[in-house]
C-alpha positions as CSV (number, residue, x, y, z in Angstrom):
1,X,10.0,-20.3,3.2
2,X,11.9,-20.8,6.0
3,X,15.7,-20.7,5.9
4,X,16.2,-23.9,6.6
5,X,15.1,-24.8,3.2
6,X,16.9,-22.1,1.6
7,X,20.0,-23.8,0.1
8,X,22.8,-21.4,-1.7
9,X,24.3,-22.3,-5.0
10,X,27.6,-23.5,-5.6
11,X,28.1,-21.5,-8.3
12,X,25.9,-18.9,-8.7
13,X,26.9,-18.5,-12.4
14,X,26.3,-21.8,-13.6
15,X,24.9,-21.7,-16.8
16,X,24.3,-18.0,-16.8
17,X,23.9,-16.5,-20.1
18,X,24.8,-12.7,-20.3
19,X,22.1,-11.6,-22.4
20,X,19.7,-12.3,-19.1
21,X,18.9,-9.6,-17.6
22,X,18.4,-11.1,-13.3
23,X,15.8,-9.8,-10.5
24,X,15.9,-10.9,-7.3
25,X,12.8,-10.2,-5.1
26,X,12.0,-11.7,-2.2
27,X,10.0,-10.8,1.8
28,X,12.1,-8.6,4.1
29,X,13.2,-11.5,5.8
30,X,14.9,-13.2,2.7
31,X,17.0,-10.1,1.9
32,X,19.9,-11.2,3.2
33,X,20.0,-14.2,1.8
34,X,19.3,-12.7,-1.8
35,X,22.6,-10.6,-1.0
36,X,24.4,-13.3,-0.6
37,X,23.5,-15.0,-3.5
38,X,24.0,-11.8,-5.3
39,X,27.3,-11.1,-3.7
40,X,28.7,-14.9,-5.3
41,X,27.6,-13.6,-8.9
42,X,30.7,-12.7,-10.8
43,X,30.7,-8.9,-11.2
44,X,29.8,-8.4,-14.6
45,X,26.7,-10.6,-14.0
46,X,26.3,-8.1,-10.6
47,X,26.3,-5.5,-13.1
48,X,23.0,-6.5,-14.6
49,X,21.6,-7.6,-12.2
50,X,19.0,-6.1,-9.5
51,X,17.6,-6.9,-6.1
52,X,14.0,-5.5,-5.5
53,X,13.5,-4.5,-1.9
54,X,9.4,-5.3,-1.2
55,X,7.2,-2.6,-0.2
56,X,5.6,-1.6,3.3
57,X,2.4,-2.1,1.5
58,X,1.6,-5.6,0.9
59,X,-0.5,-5.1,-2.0
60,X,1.9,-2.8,-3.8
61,X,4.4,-5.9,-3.6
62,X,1.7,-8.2,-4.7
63,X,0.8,-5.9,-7.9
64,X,4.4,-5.7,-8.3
65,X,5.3,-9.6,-8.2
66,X,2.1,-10.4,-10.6
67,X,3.6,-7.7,-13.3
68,X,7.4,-8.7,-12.6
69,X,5.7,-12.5,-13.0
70,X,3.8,-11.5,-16.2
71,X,6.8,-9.8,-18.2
72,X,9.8,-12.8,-17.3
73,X,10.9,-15.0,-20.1
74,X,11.9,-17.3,-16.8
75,X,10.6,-17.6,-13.4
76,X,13.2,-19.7,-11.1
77,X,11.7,-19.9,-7.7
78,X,11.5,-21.9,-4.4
79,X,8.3,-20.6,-3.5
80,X,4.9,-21.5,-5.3
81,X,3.7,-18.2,-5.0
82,X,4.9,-17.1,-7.6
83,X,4.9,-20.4,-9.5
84,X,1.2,-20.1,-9.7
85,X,1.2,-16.6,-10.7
86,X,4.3,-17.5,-13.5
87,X,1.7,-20.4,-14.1
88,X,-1.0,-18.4,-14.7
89,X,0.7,-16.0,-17.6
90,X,2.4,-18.9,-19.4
91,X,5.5,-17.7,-18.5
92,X,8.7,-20.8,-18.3
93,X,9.0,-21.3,-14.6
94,X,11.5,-23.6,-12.7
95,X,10.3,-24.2,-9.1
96,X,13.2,-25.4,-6.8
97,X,10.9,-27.7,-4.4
98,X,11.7,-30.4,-2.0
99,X,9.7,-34.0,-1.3
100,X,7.8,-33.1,2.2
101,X,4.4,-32.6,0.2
102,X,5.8,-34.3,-3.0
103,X,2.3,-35.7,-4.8
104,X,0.0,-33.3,-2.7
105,X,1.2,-29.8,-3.8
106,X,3.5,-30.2,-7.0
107,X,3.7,-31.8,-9.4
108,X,1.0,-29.8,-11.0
109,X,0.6,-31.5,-14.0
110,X,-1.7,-28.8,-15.2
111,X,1.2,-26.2,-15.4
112,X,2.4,-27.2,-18.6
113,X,4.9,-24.0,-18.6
114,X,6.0,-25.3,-14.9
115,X,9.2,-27.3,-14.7
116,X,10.0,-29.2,-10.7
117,X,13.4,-29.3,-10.2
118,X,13.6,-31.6,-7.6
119,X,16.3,-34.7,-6.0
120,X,14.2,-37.6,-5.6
121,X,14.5,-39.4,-3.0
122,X,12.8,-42.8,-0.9
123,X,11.6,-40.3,1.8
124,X,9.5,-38.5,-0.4
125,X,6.1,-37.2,1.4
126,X,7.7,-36.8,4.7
127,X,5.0,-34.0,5.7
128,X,8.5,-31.4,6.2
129,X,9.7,-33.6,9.3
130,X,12.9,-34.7,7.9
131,X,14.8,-38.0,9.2
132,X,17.9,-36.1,8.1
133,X,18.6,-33.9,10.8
134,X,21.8,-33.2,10.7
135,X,21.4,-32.3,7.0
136,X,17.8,-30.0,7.2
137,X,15.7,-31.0,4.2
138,X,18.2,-32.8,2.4
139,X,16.3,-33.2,-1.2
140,X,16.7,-29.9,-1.4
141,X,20.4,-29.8,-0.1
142,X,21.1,-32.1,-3.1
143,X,19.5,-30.2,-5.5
144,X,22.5,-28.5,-7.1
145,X,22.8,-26.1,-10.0
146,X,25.0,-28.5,-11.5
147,X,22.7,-31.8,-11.8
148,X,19.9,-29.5,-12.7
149,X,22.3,-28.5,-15.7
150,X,23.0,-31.9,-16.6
151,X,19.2,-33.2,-16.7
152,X,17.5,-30.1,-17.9
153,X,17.8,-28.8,-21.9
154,X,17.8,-25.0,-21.4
């Protein structure tokens, strides 16, 4: 995913529960990004948490992902990689997703363990070229820990 539609959260600990135990994974070029999400974590949430750093070998990372996938009690993702593979297992999963393909590639309404977290809005099935320029992909800019909070019963 590019960075563009990467969005940091305000608070990185909203709604965090201390009995979680957090793994961030993600390509070589979304480490830094993962740091800083990691870096806003209070510390004692830092303290159990882990970032996993992908493998030279792509098929390691893939085996790795599927079996990091598999074992979750909660997927949260912006990518539908893993969605599908989260999917596939059962396992919860909340996919962060904007409106560009909004009808085409998600909702998957035969995910029943899948969860969109999404900010709706009129310029839904844009195709990714966003009126908003100034504000790059701004359903997902709007999609904030806290709303998702407010709608969602976790």
């Amino acid at each position: 995913m590019g960075s563009r539609k990467i969005r940091l959260p305000c608070k990185a600990s909203c709604g965090y529960s201390p009995q979680l135990n957090i793994l961030f994974i993600g390509s070589p070029a979304e480490q830094e990004i993962i740091r800083k999400i990691f870096d806003l974590l209070p510390e004692e949430v830092q303290k159990k948490a882990k970032i996993r750093t992908p493998d030279q070998d792509k098929l390691t990372s893939i085996k790795r992902l599927m079996s990091d996938c598999k074992h979750a009690k909660l997927v949260l993702t912006n990518d539908t990689g893993p969605m599908h593979i989260a999917a596939k297992y059962g396992v919860k999963t909340l996919c962060m997703t904007g409106g560009w393909h909004w009808g085409v590639f998600s909702p998957c309404k035969e995910y029943k363990s899948v969860e969109f977290l999404h900010h709706k809005m009129s310029c839904y099935g844009c195709g990714g070229s966003c009126k908003y320029g100034s504000v790059p992909f701004k359903c997902l800019q709007e999609l904030t820990a806290e709303k998702v909070l407010l709608e969602k019963d976790f």
